[in-house]
C-alpha positions as a Python dict, from the first residue, in 0.01 Angstrom:
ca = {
    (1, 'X'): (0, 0, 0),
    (2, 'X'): (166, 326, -125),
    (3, 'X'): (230, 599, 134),
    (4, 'X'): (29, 844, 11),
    (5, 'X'): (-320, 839, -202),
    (6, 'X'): (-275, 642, -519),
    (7, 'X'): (-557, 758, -711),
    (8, 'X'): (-760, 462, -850),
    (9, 'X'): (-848, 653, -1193),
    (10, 'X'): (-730, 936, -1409),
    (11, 'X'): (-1073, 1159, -1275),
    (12, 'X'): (-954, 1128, -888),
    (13, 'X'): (-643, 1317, -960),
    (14, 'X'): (-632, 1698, -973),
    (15, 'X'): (-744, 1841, -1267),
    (16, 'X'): (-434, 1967, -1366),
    (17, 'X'): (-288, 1662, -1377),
    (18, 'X'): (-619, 1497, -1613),
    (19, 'X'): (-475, 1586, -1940),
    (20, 'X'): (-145, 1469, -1911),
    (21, 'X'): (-280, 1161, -1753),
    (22, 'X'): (-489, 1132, -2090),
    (23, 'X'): (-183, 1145, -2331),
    (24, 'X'): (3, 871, -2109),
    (25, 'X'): (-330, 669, -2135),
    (26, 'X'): (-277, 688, -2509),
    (27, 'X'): (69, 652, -2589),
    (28, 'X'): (63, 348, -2305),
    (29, 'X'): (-248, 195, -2295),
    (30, 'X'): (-299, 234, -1941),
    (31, 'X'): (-171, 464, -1686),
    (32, 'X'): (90, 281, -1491),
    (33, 'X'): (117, 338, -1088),
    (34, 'X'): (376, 526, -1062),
    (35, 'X'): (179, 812, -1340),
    (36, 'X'): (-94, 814, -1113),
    (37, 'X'): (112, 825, -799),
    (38, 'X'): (334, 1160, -970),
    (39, 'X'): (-21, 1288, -1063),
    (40, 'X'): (-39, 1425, -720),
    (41, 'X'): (192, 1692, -787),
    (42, 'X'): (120, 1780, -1119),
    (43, 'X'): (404, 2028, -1154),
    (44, 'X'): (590, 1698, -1077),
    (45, 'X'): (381, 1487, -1325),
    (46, 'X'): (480, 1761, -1609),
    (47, 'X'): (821, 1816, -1540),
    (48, 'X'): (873, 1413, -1537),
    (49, 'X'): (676, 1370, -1866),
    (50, 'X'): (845, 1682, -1992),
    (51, 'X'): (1239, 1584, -1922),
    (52, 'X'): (1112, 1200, -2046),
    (53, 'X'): (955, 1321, -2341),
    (54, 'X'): (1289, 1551, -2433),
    (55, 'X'): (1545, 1283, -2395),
    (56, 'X'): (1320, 1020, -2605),
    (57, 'X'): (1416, 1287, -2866),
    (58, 'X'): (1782, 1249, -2799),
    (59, 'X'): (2046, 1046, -2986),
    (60, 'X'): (2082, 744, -2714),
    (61, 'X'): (1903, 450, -2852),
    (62, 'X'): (1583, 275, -2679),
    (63, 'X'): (1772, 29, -2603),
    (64, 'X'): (2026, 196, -2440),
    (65, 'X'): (1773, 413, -2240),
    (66, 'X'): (1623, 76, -2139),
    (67, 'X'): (2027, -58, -2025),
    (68, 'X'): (2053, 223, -1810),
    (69, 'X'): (1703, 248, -1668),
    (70, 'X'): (1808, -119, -1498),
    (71, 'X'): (2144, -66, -1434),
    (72, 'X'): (2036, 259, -1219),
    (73, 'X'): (1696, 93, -1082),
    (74, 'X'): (1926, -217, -948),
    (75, 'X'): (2166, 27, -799),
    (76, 'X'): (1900, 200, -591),
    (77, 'X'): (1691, -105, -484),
    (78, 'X'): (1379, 2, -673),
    (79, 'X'): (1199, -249, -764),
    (80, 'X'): (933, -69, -917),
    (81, 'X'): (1124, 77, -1175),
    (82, 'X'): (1298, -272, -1215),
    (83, 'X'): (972, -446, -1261),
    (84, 'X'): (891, -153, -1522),
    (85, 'X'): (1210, -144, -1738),
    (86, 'X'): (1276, -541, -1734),
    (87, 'X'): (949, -561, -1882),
    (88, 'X'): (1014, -254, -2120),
    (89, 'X'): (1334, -389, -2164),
    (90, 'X'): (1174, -746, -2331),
    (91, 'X'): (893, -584, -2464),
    (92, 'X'): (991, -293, -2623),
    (93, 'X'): (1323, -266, -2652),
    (94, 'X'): (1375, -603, -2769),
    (95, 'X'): (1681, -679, -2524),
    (96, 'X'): (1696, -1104, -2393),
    (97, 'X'): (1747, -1192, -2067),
    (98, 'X'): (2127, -1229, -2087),
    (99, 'X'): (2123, -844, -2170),
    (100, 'X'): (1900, -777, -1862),
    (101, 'X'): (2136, -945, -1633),
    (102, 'X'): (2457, -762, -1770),
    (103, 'X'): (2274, -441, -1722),
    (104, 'X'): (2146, -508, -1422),
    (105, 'X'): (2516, -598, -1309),
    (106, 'X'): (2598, -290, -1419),
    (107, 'X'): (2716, -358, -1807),
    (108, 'X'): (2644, -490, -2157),
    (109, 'X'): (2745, -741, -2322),
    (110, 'X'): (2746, -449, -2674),
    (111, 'X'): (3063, -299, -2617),
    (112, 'X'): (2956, 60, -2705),
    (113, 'X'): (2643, 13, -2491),
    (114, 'X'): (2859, -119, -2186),
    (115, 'X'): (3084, 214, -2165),
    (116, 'X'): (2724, 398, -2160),
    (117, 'X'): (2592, 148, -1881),
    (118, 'X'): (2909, 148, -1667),
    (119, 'X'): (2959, 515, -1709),
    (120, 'X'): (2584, 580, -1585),
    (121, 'X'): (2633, 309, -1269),
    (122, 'X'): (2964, 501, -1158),
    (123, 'X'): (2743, 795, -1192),
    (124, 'X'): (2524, 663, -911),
    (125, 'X'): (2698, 499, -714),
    (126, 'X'): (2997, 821, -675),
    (127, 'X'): (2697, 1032, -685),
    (128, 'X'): (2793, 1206, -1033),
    (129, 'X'): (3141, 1297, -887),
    (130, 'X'): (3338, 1087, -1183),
    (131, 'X'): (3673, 1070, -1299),
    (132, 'X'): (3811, 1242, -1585),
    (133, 'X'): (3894, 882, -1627),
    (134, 'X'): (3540, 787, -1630),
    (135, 'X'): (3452, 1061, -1874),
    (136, 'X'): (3718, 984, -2140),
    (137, 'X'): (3622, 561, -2117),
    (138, 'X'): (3316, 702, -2266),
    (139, 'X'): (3389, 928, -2508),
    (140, 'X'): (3676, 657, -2609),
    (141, 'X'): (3405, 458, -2659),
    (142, 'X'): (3204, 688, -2958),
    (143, 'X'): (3011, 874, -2698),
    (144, 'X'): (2944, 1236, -2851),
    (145, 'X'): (2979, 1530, -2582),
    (146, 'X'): (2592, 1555, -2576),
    (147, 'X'): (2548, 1178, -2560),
    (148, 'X'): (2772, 1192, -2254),
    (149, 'X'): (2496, 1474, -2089),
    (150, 'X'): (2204, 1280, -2195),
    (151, 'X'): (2367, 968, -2015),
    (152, 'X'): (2343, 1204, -1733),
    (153, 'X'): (2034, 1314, -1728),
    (154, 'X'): (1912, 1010, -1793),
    (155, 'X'): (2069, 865, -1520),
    (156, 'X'): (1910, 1174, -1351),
    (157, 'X'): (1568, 1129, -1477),
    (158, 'X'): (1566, 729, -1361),
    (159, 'X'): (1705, 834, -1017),
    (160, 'X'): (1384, 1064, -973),
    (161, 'X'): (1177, 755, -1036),
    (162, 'X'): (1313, 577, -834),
    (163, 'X'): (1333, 783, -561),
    (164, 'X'): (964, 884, -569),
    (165, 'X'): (817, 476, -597),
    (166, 'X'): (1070, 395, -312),
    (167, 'X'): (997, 678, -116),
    (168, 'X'): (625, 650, -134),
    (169, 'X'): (603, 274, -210),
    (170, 'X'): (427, 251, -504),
    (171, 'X'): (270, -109, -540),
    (172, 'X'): (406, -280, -851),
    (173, 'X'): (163, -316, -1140),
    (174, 'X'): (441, -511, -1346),
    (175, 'X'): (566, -867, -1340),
    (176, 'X'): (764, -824, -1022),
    (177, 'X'): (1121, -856, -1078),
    (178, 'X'): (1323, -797, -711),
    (179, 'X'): (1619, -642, -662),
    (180, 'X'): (1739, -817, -395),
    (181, 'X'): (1701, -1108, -641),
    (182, 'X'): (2020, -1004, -854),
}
């Protein structure tokens, strides 16, 4: 049971946050938990679906998004956004389980992709204070200068998720995947 009101429909949540809700309905299908949860705040809910929507327009590929959605998730015990991104990782972004693991353990088994991955779990776990090391094993690996921010804020953007469903324990409406299981 979350921590605060989880709002059982798109209508129970403020008005503000109706449209929005709406557009996630229809690009989704349904509105995942954690949408409704967010849709408490909705200056939250828009600045989430606002930074998402502007890095989906960035160079990274889904797949990489995906790799370092898990790797991050894993890294900060959420299992909500593991549940989410394992399953958006096999459904969408087309990655096997073998892929999942490695990212999960913080890598790839794509070479390119793993400098990305790696470079985004240092990020978290020295809490963004990298090496120039760190920096140039990424660009070594064909990272462009703005691929290197968008790794950033992407791990930036996942860290918010993850911070808000573990904070306010937003139940799972995934195939539960733990990460106390890796």
């Amino acid at each position: 049971m979350s921590r605060i009101t989880l709002p059982d429909s798109i209508y129970e949540t403020p008005a503000a946050s109706q449209a929005q809700l709406e557009g996630v309905k229809k690009m989704l299908g349904s509105v995942p938990n954690m949408f409704r949860i967010t849709a408490n705040s909705p200056a939250a809910l828009t600045g989430y679906l606002g930074l998402n929507s502007g890095l989906a327009k960035g160079t990274l590929s889904p797949q990489t998004r995906e790799r370092i959605a898990l790797a991050v998730a894993q890294i900060n015990g959420c299992d909500y956004c593991l549940s989410a991104h394992t399953y958006l990782g096999k459904n969408v972004a087309k990655l096997d389980d073998a892929e999942i693991a490695a990212n999960r353990r913080g890598g790839s088994s794509d070479p390119k992709a793993d400098a990305a991955v790696r470079f985004a779990a240092k990020l978290v776990e020295a809490r963004g204070q990298v090496s120039d090391a760190d920096v140039s094993s990424v660009k070594m690996a064909g990272y462009t200068e703005g691929e290197i921010v968008e790794i950033v804020t992407h791990v930036a953007l996942n860290t918010l998720t993850n911070y808000l469903n573990e904070a306010l324990d937003t139940p799972i409406d995934f195939p539960e995947v733990s990460a106390q299981a890796a």
